[in-house]
N, CA, C and O of each residue as an XYZ file, in Angstrom:
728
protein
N      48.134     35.483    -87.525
C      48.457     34.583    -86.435
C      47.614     33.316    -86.512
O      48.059     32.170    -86.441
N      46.224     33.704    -86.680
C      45.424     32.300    -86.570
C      45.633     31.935    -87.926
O      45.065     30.851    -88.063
N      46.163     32.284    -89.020
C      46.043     31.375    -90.303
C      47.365     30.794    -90.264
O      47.949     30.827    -91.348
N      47.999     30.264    -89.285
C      49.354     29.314    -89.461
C      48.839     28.126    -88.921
O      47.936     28.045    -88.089
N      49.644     26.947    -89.590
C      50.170     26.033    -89.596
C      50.209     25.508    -88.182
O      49.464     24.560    -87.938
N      50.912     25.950    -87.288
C      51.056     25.594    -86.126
C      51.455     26.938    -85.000
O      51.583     28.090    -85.413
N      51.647     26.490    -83.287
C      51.331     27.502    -83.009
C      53.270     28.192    -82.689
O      53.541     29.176    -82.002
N      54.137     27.429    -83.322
C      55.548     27.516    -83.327
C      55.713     28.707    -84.540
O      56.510     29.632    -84.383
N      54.839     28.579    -85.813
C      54.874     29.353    -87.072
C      53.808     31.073    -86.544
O      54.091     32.243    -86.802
N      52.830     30.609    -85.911
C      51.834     31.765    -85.290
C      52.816     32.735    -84.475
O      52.811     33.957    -84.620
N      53.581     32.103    -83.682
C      54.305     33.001    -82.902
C      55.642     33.821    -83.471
O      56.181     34.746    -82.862
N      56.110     33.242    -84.890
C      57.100     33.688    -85.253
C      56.379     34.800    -86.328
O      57.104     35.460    -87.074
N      55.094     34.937    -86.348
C      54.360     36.161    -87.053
C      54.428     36.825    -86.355
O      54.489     37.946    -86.861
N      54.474     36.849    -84.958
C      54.114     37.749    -83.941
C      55.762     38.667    -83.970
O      55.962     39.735    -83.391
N      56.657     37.991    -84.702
C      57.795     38.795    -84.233
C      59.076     38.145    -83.201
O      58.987     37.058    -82.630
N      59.897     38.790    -83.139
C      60.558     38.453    -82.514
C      61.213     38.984    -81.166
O      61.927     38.345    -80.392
N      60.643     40.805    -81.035
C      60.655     41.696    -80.257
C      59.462     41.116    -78.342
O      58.293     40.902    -78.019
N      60.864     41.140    -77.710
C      59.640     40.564    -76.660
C      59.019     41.635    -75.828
O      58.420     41.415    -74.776
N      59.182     42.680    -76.309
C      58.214     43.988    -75.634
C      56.435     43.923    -76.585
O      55.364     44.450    -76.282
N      56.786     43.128    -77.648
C      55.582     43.152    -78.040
C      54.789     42.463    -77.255
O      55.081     41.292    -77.013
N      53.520     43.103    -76.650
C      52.611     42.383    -75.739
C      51.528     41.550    -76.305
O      50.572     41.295    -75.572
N      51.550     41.148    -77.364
C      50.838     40.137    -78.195
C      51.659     38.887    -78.112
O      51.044     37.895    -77.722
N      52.765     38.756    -78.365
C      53.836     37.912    -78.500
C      54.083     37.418    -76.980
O      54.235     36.219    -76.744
N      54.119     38.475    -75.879
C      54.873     38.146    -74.729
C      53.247     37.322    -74.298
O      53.317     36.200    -73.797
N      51.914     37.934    -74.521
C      50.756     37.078    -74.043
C      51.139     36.302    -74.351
O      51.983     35.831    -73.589
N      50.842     35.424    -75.831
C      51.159     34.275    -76.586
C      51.796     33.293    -75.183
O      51.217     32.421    -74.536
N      53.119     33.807    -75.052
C      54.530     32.661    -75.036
C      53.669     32.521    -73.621
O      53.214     31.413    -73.339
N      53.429     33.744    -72.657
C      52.618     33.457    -71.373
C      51.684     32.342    -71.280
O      51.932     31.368    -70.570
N      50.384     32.470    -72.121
C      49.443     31.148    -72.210
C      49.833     29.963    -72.549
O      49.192     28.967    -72.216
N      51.038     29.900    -73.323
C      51.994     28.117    -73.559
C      52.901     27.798    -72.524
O      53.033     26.655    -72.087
N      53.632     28.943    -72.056
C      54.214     28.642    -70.498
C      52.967     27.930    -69.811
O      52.762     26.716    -69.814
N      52.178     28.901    -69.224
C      50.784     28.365    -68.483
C      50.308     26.899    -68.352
O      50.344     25.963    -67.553
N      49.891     27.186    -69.451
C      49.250     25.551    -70.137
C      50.276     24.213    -69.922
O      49.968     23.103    -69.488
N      51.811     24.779    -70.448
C      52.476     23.976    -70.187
C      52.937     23.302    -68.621
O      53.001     22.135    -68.235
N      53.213     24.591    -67.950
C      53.643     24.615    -66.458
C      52.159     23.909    -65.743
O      52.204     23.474    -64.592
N      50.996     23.860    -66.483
C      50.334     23.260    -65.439
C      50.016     21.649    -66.058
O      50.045     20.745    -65.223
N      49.748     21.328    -67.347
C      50.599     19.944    -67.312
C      51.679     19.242    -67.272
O      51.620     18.058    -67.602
N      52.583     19.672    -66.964
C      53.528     19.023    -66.947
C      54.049     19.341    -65.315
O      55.257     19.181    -65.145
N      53.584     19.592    -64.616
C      54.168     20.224    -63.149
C      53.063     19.201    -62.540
O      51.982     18.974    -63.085
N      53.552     18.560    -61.197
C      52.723     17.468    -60.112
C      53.014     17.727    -59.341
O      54.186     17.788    -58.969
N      51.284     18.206    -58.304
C      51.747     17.874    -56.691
C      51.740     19.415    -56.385
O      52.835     19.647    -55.871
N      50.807     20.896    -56.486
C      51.662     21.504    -56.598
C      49.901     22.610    -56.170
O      48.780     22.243    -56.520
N      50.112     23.505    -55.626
C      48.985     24.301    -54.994
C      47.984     24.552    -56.915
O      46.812     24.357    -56.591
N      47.984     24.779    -58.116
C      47.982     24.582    -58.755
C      47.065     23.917    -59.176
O      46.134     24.436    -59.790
N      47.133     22.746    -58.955
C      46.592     21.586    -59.038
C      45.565     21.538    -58.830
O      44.969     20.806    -59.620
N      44.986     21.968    -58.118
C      43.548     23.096    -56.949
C      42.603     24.061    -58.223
O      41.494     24.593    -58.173
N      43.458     23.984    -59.123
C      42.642     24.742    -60.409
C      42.812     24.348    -62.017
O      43.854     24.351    -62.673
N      41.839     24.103    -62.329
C      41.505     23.288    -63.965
C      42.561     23.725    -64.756
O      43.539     23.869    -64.022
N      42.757     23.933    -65.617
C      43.741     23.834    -66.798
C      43.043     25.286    -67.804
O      43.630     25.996    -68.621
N      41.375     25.336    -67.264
C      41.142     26.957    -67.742
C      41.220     27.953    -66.973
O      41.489     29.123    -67.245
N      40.969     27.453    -65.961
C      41.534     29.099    -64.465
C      42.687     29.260    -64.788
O      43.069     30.371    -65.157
N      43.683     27.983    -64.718
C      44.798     28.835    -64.177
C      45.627     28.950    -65.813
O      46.852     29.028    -65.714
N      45.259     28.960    -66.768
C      45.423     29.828    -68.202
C      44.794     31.440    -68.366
O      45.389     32.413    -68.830
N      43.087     31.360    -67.709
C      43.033     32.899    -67.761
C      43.809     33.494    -66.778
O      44.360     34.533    -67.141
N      44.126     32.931    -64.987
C      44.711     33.880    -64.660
C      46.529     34.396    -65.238
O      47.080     35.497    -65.219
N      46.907     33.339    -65.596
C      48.014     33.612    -66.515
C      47.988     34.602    -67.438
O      49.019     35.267    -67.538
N      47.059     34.871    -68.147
C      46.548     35.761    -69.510
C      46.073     36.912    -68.748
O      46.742     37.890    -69.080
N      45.315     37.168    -67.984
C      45.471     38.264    -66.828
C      46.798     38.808    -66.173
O      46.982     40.024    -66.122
N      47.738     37.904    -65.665
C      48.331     38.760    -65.216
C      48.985     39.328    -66.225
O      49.142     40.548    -66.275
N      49.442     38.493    -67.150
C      49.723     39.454    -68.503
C      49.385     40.354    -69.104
O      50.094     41.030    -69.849
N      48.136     40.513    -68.848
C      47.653     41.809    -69.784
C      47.721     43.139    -68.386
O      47.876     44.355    -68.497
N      47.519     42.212    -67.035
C      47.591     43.728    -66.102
C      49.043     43.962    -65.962
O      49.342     44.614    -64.962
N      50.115     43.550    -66.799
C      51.666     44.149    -66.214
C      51.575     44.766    -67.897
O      52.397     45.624    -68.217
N      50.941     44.468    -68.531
C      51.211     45.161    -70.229
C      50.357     46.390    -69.699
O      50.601     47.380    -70.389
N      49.397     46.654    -68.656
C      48.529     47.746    -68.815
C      49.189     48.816    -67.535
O      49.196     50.039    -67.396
N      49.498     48.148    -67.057
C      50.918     48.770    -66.059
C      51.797     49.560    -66.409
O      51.992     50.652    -65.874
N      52.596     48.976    -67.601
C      53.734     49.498    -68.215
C      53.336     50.837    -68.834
O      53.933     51.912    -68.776
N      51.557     50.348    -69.772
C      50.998     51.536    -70.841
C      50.882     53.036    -69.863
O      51.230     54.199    -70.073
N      50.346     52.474    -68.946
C      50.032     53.666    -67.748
C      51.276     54.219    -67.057
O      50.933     55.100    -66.267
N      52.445     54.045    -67.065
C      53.667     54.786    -67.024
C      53.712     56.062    -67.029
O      53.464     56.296    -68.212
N      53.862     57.098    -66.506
C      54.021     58.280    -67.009
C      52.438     59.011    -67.623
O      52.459     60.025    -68.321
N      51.135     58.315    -67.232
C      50.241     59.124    -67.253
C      49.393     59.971    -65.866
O      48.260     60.408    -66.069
N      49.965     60.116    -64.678
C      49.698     60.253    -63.727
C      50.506     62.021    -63.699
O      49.895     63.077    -63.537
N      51.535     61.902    -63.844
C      52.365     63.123    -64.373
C      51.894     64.020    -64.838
O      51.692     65.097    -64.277
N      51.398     63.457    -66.983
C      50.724     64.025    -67.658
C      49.438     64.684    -66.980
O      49.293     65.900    -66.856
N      48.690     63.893    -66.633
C      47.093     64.327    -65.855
C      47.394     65.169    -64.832
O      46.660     66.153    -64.921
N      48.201     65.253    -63.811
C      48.788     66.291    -62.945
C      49.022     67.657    -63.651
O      48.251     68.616    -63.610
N      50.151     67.593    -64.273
C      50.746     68.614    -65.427
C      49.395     69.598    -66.100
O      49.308     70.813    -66.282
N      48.628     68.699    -66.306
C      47.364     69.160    -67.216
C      46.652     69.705    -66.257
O      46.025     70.709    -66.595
N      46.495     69.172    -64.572
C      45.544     70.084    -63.982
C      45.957     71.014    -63.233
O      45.262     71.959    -62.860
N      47.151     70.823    -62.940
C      47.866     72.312    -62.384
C      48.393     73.388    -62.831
O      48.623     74.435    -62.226
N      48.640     73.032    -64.229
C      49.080     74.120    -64.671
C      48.598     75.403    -64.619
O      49.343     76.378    -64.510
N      47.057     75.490    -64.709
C      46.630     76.752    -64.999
C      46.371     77.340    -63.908
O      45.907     78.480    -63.882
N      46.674     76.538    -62.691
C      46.490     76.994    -61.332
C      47.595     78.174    -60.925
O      47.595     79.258    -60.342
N      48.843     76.999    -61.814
C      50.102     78.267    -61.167
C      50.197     79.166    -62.394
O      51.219     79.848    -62.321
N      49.569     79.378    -63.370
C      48.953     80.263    -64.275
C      48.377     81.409    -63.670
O      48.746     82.579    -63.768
N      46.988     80.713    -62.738
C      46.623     81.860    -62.026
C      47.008     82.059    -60.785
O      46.189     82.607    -60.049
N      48.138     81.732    -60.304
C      48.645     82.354    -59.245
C      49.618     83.088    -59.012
O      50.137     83.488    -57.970
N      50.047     83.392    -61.230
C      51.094     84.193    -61.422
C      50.509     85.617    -61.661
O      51.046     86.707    -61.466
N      49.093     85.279    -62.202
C      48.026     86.342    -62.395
C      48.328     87.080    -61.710
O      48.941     88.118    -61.958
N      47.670     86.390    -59.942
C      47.054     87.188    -58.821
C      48.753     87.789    -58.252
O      48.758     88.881    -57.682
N      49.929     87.151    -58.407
C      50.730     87.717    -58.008
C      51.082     89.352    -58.816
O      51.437     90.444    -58.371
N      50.776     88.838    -60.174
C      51.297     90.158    -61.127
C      49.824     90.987    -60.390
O      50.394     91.602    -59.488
N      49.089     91.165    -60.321
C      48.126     91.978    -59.913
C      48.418     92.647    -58.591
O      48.015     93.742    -58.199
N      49.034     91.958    -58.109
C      48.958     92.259    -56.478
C      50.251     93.243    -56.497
O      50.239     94.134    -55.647
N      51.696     93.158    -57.636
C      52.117     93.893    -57.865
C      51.531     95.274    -58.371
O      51.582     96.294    -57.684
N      51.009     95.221    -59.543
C      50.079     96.734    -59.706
C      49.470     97.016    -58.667
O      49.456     98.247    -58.668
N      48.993     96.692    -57.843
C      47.814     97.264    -56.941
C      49.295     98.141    -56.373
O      49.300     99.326    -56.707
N      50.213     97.786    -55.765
C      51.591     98.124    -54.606
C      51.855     99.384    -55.621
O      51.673    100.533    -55.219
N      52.307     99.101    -57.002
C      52.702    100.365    -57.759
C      51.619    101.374    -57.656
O      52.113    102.489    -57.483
N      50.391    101.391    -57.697
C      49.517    101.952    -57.578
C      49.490    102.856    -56.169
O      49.324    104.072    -56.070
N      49.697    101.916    -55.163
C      49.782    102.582    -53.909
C      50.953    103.012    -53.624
O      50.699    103.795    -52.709
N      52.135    103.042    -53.787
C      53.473    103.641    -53.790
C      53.291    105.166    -54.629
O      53.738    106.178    -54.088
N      52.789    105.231    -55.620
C      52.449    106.667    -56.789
C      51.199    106.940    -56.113
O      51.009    108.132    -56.356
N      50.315    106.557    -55.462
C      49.261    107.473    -55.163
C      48.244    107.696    -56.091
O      47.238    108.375    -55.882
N      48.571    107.019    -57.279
C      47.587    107.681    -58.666
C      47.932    106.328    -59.261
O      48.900    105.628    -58.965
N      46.673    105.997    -60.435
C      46.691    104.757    -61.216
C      46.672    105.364    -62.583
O      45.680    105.856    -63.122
N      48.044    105.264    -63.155
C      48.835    105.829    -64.815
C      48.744    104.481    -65.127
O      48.749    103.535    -64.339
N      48.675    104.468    -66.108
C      48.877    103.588    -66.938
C      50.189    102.654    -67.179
O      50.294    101.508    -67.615
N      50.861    103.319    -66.857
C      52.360    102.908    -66.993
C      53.395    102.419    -65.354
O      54.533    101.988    -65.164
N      52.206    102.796    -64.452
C      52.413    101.692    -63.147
C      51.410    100.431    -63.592
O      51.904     99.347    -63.279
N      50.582    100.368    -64.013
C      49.747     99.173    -64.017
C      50.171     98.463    -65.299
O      50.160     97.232    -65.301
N      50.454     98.973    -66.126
C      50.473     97.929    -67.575
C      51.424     96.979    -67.052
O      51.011     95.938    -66.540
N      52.709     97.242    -67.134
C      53.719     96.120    -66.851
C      53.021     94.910    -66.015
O      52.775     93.839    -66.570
N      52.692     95.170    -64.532
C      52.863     94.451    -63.919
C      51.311     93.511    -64.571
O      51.056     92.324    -64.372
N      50.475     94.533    -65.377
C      48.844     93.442    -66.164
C      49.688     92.520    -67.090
O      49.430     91.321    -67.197
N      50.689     93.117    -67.743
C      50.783     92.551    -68.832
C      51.520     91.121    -68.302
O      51.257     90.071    -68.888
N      52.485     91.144    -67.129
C      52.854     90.273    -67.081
C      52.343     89.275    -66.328
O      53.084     88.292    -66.333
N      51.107     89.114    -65.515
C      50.190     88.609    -65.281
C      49.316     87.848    -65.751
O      48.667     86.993    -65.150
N      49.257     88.282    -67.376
C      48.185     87.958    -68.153
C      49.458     86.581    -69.103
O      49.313     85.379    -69.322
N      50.443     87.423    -69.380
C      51.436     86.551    -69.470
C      51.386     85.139    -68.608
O      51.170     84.116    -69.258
N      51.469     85.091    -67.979
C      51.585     83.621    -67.057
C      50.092     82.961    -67.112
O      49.918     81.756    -66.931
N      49.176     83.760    -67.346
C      48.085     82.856    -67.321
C      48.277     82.189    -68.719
O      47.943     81.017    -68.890
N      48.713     82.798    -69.525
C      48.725     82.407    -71.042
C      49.641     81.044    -70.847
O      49.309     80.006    -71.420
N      51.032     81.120    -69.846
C      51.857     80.292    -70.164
C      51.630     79.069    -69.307
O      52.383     78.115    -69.508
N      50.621     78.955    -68.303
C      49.505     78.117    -67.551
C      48.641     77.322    -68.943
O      48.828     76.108    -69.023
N      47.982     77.786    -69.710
C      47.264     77.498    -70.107
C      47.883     76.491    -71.825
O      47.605     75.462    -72.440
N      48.819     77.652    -71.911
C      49.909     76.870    -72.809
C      50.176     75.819    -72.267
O      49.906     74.936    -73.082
N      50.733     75.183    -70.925
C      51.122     74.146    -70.464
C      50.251     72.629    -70.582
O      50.509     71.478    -70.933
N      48.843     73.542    -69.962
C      47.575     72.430    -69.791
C      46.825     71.972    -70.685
O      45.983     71.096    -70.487
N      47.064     72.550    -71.823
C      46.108     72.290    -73.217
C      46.804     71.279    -73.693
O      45.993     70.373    -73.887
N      47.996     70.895    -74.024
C      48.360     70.010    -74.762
C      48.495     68.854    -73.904
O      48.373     67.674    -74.235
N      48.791     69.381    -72.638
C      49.397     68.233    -71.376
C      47.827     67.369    -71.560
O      47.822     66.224    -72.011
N      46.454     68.120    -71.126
C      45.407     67.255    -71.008
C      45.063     66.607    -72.550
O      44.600     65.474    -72.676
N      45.405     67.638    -73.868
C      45.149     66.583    -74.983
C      45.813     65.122    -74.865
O      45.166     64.148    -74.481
N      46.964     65.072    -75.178
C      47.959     64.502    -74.961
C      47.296     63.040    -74.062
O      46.766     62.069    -74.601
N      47.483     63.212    -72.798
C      46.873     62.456    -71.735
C      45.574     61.845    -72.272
O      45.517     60.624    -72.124
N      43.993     62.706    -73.155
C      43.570     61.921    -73.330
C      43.611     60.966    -74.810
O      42.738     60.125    -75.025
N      44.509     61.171    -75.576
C      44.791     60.765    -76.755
C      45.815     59.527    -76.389
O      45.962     58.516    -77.075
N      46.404     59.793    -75.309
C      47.414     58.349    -74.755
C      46.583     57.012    -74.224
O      46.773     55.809    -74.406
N      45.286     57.968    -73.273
C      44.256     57.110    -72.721
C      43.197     56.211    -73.889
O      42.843     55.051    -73.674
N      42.899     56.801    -74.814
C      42.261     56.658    -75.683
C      43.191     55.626    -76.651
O      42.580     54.571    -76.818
N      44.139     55.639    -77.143
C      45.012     54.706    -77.186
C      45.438     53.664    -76.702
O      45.808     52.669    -77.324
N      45.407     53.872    -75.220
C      45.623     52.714    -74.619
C      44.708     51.762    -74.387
O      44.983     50.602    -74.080
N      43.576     52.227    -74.527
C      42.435     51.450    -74.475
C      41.758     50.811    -75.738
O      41.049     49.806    -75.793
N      42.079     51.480    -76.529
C      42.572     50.686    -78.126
C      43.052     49.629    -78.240
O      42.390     48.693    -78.687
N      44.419     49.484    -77.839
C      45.277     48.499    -77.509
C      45.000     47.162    -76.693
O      45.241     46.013    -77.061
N      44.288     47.700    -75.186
C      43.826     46.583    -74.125
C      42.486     45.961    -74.940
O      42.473     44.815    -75.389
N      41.616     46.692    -75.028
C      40.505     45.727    -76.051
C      40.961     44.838    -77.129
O      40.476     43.709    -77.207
N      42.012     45.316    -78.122
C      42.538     43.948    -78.558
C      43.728     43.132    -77.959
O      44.394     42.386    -78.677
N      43.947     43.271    -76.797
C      45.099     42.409    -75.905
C      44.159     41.733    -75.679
O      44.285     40.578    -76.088
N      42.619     42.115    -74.858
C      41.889     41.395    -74.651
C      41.162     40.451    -75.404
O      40.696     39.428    -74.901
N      41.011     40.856    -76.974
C      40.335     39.658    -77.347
C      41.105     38.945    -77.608
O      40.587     37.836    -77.475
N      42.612     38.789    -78.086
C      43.589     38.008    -78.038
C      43.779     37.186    -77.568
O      44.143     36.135    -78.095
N      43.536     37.453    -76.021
C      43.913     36.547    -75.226
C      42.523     35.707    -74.987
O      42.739     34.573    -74.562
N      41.138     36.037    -75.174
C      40.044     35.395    -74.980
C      40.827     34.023    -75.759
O      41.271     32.973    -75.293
N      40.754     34.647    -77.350
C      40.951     33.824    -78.472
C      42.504     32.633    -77.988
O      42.652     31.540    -78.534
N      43.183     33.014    -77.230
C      44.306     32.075    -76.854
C      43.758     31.483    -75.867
O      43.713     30.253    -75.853
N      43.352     32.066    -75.074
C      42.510     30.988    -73.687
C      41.598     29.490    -74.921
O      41.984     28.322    -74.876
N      40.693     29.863    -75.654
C      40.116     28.984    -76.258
C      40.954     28.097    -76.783
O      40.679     26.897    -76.809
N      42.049     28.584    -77.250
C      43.343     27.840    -77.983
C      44.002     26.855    -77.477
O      44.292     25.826    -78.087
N      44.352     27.179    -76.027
C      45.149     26.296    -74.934
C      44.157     25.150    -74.161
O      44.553     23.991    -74.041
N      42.761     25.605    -73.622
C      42.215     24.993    -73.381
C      41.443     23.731    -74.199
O      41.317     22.569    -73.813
N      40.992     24.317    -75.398
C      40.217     23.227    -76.706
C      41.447     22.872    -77.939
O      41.473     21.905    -78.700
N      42.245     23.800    -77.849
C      42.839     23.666    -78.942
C      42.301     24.050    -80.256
O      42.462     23.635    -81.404
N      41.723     24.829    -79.795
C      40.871     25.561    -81.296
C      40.112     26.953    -80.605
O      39.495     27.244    -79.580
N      40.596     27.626    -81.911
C      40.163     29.239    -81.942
C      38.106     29.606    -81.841
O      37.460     28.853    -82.570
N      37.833     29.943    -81.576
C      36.263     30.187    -81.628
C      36.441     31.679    -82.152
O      36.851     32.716    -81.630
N      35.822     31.245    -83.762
C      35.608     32.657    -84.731
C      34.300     33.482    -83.937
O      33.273     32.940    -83.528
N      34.594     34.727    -83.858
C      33.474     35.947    -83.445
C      32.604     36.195    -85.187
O      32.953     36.166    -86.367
N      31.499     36.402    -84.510
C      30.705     36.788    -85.422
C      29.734     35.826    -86.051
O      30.077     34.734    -86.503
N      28.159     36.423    -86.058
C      27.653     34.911    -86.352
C      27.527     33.644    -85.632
O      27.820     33.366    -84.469
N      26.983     32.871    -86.662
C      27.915     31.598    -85.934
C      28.985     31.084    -85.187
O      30.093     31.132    -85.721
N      28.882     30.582    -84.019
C      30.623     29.695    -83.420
C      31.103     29.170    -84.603
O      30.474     28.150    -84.886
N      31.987     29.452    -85.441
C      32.944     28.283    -85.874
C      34.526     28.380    -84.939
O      35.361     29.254    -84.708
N      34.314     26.841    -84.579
C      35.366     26.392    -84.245
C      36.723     26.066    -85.486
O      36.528     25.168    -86.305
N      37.990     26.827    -85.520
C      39.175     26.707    -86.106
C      40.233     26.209    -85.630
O      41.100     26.885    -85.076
N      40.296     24.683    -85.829
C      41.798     24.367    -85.325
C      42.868     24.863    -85.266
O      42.918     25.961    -85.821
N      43.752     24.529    -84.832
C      45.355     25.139    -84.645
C      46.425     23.879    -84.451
O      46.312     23.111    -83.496
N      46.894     23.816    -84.897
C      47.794     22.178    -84.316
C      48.308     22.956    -83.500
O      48.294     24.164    -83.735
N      48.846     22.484    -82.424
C      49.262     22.662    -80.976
C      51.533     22.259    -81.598
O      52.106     21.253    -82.016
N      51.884     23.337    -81.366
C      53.455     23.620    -81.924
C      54.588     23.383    -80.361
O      55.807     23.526    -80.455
C-alpha cells in the first residue's frame, strides 16, 4: 500500500471487496479529509482537519470491531452454560436412581447403573459442548485482536497521510515517506 505511486494506485492494492476493513478505512479517511475541505459553514468547522480525520478513522474501526464481535456473546454463553445443564442432567439422572432405589427397597446394581450411566452421559455431553464453544471463542478473540492492532496502526499511518501527506515510518528513526495525494 505505502509503496505506490499515488493514493488512487494504494487503494486499488487494497482490493476491490468493500467488506475489506483496510480498504473501507482507507476510502473513510479520503471521504473525511475530503468532506471537511471542501464542505463550508458547517458544525465541523469547530474541529481541525486532524480531529475530525481521527474521529472518522475511529468510527471506522469501532463499526469494523462491531461487526468482528457478532456472534461472540452466544459463543461465550454456549461455553459457560453448557456444563451447567451438563450438571443438571447429572443431578437429574441421580435423583432418578435414588427413586429406583427407593421403589425396590434395595440398591442392585441394575436399578442404579442405568439411571448413573445416563447421568454421567450428559455431563460428558455438557462438557463436549463447552470445550470447543470456550476454545473457539478464545481463538476468535485472539484473532480479533490481531486484526484491530493492525486496523489500528493503519489507520495511525493514514491519519499521518491525510493530515501531512506523508506516512511516518515506525522504527528507529521518524522517516517521513511521501505519498502523492490521488
Amino acid at each position: 500500500f505505502w509503496h505506490s505511486e499515488d493514493f488512487a494506485t494504494a487503494l486499488d492494492k487494497l482490493g476491490k471487496d468493500d467488506t475489506n476493513p483496510f480498504r473501507a478505512l482507507a476510502l473513510e479517511g479520503r471521504e473525511a479529509t475530503a468532506h471537511h475541505r471542501n464542505t463550508k459553514a458547517h458544525l465541523h468547522d469547530t474541529l481541525d482537519v486532524s480531529d475530525w480525520v481521527t474521529r472518522s478513522l475511529r468510527n471506522g474501526i469501532d463499526e469494523f470491531t462491531a461487526k468482528l464481535q457478532t456472534g461472540l456473546a452466544i459463543l461465550a454463553s454456549v461455553g459457560s452454560t453448557a456444563p451447567f445443564i451438563g450438571l443438571f442432567g447429572t443431578v437429574w439422572g441421580i435423583y432418578h436412581a435414588l427413586m429406583a432405589i427407593g421403589s425396590a427397597g434395595q440398591a442392585t446394581i441394575d436399578k442404579v447403573a442405568g439411571p448413573i450411566g445416563e447421568a454421567l452421559i450428559m455431563t460428558a455431553l455438557g462438557l463436549a459442548v463447552a470445550i470447543p464453544a470456550v476454545l473457539g471463542y478464545n481463538a476468535l478473540v485472539r484473532g480479533n485482536k490481531f486484526v484491530l492492532t493492525k486496523l489500528n496502526s493503519f489507520a495511525h499511518d493514514l491519519h499521518a497521510y491525510f493530515v501531512t501527506g506523508a506516512r511516518v515510518q515506525s522504527g528507529g528513526d521518524s522517516i517521513v515517506v511521501p505519498l502523492k495525494k490521488g
